[in-house]
C-alpha positions in Angstrom: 33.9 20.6 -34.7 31.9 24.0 -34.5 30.3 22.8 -38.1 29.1 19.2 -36.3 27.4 21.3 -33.2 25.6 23.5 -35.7 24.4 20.4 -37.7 23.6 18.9 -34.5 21.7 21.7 -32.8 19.9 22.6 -36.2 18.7 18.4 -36.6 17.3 18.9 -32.8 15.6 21.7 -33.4 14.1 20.2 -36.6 13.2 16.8 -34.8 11.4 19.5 -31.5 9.2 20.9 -34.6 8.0 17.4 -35.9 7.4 16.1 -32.3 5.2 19.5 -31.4 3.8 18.6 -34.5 2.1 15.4 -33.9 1.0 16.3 -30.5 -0.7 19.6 -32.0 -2.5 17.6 -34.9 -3.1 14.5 -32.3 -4.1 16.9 -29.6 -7.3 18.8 -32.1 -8.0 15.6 -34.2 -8.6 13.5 -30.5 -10.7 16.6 -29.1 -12.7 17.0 -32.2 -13.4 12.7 -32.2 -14.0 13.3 -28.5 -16.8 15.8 -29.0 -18.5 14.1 -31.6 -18.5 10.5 -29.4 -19.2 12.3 -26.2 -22.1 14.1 -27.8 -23.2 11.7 -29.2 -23.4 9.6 -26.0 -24.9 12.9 -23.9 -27.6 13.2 -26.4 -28.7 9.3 -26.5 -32.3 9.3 -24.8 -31.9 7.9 -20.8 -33.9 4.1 -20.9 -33.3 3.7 -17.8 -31.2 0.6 -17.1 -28.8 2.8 -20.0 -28.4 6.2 -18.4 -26.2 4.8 -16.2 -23.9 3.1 -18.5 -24.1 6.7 -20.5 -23.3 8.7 -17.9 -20.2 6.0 -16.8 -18.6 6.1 -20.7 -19.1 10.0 -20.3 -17.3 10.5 -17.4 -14.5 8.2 -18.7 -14.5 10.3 -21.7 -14.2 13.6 -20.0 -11.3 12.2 -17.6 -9.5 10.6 -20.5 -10.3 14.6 -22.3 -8.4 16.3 -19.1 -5.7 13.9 -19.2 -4.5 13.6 -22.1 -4.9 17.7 -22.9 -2.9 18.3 -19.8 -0.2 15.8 -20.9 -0.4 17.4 -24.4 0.0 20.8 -23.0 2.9 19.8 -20.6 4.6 18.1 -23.6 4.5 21.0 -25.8 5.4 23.4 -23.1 8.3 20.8 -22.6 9.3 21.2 -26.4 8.8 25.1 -26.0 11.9 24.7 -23.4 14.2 22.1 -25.5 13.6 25.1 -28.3 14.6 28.1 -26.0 17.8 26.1 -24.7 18.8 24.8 -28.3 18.1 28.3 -29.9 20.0 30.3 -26.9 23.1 28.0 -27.5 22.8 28.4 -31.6 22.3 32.4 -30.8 25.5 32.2 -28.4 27.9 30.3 -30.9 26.6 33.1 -33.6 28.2 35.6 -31.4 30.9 34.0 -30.4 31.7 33.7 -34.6 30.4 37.3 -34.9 27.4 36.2 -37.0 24.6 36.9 -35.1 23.3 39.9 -37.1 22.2 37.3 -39.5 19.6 35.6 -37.0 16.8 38.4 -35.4 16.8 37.3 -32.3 13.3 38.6 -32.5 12.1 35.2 -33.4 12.7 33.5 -29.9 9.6 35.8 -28.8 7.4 34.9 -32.0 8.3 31.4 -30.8 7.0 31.7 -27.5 3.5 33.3 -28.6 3.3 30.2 -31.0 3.7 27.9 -28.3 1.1 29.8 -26.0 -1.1 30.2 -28.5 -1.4 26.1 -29.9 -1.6 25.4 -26.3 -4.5 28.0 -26.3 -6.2 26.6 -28.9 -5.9 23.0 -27.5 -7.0 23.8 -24.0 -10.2 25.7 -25.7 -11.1 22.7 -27.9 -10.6 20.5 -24.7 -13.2 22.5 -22.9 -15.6 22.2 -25.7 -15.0 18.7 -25.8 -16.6 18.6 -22.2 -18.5 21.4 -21.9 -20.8 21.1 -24.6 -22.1 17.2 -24.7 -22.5 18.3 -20.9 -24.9 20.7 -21.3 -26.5 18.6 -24.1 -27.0 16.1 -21.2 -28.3 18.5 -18.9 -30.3 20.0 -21.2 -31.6 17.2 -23.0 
């Protein structure tokens, strides 16, 4: 029965890192499109009847940005939980079979600086994402 748990918690864990995964790659790939359209939009000369139709799609770009980055974020920081919980109850049935000196549990911290740091990283592209094809419109 112990074996099945194991197997069990280690499949979870597995299936945690895929999920973060796609949200991390989703997360940069959809903030790097985002800059490119919403620049791209920013930069396009105001015609008159146009700028206003520019300046709509931006807008919907930049709340579609803060959206889906926060729900991003929240997700990972969601998977950064289901980790902690499945990695305390691996780390307690080590001890309990007096095999945790195999596993530094120095690694749960390493874990958690990963997870702050994608997060980081996806809140920083986010901001470019808006702040820059702002500017270009401000500027421009």
């Amino acid at each position: 029965m112990l074996k099945d748990i194991h197997k069990h918690i280690i499949s979870e864990l597995q299936q945690n890192a895929r999920t973060d995964t796609v949200f991390i790659i989703s997360a940069v790939l959809y903030n790097l499109v985002v800059l490119g359209i919403n620049w791209g939009v920013a930069s396009e000369k105001p015609d008159g009847e146009h700028a206003s139709s520019n300046d709509f799609i931006l807008f919907i770009l930049i709340l579609a940005t803060i959206f889906i980055n926060t729900f991003i974020v929240k997700a990972l920081l969601s998977g950064k939980n289901s980790r902690m919980r499945l990695l305390d109850g691996l780390m307690k049935m080590y001890k309990d079979n007096n095999v945790d000196k195999y596993y530094d549990s120095s690694l749960l911290g390493s874990y958690n600086m990963r997870y702050r740091m994608f997060s980081v990283i996806i809140v920083i592209l986010a901001i470019i994402a808006i702040v820059v094809p702002l500017i270009a419109r401000l500027m421009g």
